[in-house]
C-alpha positions in Angstrom: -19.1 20.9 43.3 -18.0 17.7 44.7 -20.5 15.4 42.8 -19.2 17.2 39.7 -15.9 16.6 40.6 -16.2 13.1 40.8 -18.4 12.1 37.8 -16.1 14.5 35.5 -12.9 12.4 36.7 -14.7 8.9 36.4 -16.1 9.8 33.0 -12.7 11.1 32.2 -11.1 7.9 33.6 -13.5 5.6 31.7 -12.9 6.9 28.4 -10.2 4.6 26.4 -8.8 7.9 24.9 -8.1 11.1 27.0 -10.6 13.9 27.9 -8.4 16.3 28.5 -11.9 18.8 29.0 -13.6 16.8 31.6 -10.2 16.5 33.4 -9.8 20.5 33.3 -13.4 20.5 35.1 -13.1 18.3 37.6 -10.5 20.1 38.9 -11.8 23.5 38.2 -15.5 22.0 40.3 -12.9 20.4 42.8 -11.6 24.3 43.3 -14.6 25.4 43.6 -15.5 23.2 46.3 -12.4 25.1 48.5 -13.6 28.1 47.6 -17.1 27.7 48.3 -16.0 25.8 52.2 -12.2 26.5 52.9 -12.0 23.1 55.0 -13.1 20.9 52.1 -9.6 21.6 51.0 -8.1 18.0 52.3 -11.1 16.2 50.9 -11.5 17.9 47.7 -8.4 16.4 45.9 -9.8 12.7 46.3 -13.0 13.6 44.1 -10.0 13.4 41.9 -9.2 9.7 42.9 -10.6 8.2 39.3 -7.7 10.0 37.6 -4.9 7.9 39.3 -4.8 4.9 36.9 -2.0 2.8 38.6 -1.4 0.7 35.2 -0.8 4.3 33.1 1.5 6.6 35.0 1.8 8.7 32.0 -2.2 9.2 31.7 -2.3 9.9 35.2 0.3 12.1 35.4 -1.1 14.5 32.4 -4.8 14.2 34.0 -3.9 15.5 37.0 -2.1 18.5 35.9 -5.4 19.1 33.3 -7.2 18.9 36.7 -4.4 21.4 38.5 -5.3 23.7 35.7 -8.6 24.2 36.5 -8.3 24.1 40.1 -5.6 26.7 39.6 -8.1 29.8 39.2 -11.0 28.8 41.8 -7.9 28.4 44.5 -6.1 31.8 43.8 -9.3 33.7 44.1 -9.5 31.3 47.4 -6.2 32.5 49.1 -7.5 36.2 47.6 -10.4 36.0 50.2 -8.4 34.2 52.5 -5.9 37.0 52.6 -7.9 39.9 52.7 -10.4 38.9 54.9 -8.0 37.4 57.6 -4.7 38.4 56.8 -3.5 35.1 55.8 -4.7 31.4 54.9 -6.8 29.4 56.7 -7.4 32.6 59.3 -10.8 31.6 60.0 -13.0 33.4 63.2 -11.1 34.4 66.2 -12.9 32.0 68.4 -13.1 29.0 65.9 -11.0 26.2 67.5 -10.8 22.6 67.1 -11.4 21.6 71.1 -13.7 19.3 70.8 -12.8 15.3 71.9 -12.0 14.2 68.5 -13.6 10.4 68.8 -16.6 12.2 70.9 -17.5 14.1 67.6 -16.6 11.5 65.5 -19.2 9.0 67.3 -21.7 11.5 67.8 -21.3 12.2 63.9 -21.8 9.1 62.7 -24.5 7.4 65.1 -26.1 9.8 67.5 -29.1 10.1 68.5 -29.6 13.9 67.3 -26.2 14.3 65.1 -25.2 10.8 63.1 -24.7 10.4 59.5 -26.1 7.1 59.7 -29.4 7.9 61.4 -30.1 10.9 59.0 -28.8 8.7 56.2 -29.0 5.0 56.8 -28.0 4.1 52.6 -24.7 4.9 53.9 -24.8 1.3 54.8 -25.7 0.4 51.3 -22.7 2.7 50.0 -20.1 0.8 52.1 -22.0 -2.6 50.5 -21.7 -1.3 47.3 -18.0 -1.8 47.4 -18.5 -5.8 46.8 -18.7 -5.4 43.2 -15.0 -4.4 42.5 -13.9 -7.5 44.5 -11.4 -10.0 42.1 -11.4 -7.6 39.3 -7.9 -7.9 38.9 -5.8 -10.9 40.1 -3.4 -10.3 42.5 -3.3 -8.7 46.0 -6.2 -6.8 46.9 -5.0 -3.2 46.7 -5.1 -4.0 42.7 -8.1 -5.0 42.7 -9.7 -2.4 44.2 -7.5 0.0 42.5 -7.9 -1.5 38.9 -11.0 0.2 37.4 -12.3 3.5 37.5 -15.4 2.8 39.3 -13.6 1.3 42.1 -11.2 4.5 42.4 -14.7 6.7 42.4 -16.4 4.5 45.0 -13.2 4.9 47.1 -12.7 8.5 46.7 -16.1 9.4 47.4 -15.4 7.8 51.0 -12.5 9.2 51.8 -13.9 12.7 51.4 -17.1 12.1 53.3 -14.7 10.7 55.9 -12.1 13.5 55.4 -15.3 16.0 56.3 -16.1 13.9 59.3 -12.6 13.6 60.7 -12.0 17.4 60.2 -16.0 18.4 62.0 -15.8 16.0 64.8 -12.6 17.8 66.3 -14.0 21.2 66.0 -15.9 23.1 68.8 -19.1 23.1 66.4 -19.2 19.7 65.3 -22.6 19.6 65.7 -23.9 22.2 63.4 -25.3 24.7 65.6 -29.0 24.3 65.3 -30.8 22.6 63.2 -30.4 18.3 63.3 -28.2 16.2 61.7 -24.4 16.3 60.6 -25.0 19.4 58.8 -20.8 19.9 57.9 -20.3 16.5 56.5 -23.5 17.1 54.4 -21.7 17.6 51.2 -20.2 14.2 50.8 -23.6 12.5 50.4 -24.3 13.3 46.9 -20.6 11.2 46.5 -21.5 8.4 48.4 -25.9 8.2 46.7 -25.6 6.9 43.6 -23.2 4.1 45.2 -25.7 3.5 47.4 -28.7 4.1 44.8 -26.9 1.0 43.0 -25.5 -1.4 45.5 -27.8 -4.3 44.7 
């Protein structure tokens, strides 16, 4: 839901005209992904990222309320379940607490031995090299530069919400998944950050 998130918004974004359709489903697949995993629901919204064309408020503004709309259903049927299975939002399990040593998890995460994203995964490296290519596409300061195309709002927003799912497992008491190997709760932000990484050189 993620991945379909993000390559609805960036095809949206790329267009020279509006795609008001792709723009309704990336928000709708970006509402899915909260309703599908309720803690995705800080990362979600930067699937959206590609949408936020800082040289066309006006564009922006009208593709992320297309995207609202279609997140709309998917989260109301969210705080449904939400609410009659806990009794309000976000009531998770009794004993489901974030207790964990939040840069313990986050190291363990994203190198160790049993656990890291970056063991399991090593074209993570290539996803942060990817980023090179959006480099001096706009003059100016830097934050235009990377902000200027479409691409470079995708390859950004597919980091934040890997990082977003790392920064919210590494604090909680299960960080590691339970059994099995491998960061098993940041899993979904992969098929973001592959066809960065499938294209870096």
């Amino acid at each position: 839901a993620l991945a379909l998130a993000l390559l609805a918004a960036l095809s949206s974004a790329r267009s020279p005209a509006a795609r008001p359709g792709l723009e309704v489903a990336a928000g709708l697949a970006a509402g899915v992904a909260v309703l599908a995993k309720s803690s995705l629901i800080a990362a979600a919204p930067f699937a959206l990222l590609p949408l936020l064309d800082p040289f066309d408020r006006r564009r922006s503004l009208r593709a992320l309320a297309r995207a609202a709309t279609g997140a709309a259903g998917p989260l109301v049927l969210w705080a449904a379940f939400e609410m009659a299975r806990f009794g309000h939002l976000f009531g998770g399990y009794p004993d489901d607490r974030f207790t964990h040593p939040w840069l313990d998890g986050l190291w363990r995460l994203l190198v160790g031995a049993n656990r890291g994203l970056l063991l399991f995964w090593p074209a993570l490296l290539l996803f942060a090299w990817a980023g090179r290519q959006w480099r001096g596409t706009w003059p100016g300061s830097w934050l235009r530069s990377w902000l200027g195309t479409p691409g470079a709002r995708a390859w950004i927003g597919a980091g934040l919400v890997t990082a977003l799912q790392l920064a919210t497992a590494a604090g909680y008491w299960g960080w590691h998944g339970m059994e099995g190997w491998g960061p098993r709760l940041a899993l979904s932000g992969v098929p973001l950050l592959a066809p960065f990484a499938a294209t870096a050189f």
